[in-house]
C-alpha positions in Angstrom: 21.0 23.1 2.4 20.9 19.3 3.0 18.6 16.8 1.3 16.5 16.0 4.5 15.5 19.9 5.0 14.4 20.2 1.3 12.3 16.5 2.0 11.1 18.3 5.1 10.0 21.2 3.6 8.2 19.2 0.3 6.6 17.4 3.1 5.1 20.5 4.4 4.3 22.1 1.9 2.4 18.7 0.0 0.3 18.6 3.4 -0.4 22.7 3.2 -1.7 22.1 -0.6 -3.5 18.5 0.1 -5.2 20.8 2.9 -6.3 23.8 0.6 -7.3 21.5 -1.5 -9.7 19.6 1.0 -10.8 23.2 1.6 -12.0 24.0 -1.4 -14.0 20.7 -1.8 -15.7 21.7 1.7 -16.9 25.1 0.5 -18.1 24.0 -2.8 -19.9 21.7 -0.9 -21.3 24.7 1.1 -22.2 26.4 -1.3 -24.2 23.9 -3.0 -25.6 23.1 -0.5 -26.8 27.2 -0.2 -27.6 27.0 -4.0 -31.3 25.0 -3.7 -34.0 25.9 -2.1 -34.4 24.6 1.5 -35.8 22.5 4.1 -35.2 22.1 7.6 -33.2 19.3 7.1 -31.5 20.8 4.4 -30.4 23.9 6.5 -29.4 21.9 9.4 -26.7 19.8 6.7 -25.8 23.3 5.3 -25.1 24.4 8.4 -23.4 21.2 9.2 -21.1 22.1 5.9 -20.6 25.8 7.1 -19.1 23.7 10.4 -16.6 21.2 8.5 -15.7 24.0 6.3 -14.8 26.1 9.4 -12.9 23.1 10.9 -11.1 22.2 7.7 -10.1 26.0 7.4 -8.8 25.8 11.0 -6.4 23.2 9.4 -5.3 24.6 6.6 -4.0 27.6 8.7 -2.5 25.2 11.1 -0.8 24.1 7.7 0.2 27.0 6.1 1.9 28.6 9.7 3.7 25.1 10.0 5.1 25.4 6.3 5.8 29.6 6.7 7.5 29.0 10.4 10.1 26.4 8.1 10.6 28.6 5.4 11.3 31.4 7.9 14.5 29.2 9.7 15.8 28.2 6.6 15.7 31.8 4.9 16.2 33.8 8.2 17.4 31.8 11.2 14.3 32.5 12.9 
């Protein structure tokens, strides 16, 4: 294995865990945001949170497939 494939793959997988981790900050916020009692307003940002969460979740998949796809070639040639 060659240095620039392990740098590659540290890459990838710091962006997958600086992803999760901007996931979980999204649904805590969600969920705090579903922990108090409500107002319109209030349900429109929770549903606004329940969006970016949704959004950031889309990325982190994006992230995770990227990372797996690499692991994949370098185990298995595929």
């Amino acid at each position: 294995m060659q240095q620039n494939d392990t740098l590659e793959l540290d890459q990838m997988q710091s962006a997958y865990k600086s992803a999760v981790e901007e996931w979980i900050a999204a649904i805590k916020q969600e969920e705090a945001l579903a922990s108090v009692n409500h107002s319109v307003a209030e349900v429109d940002e929770w549903e606004g949170a329940h969006f970016a969460e949704d959004k950031i979740r889309d990325k982190v998949k994006a992230a995770k497939k990227k990372y797996e796809d690499a692991l994949r070639e370098k185990f298995f040639g595929f």
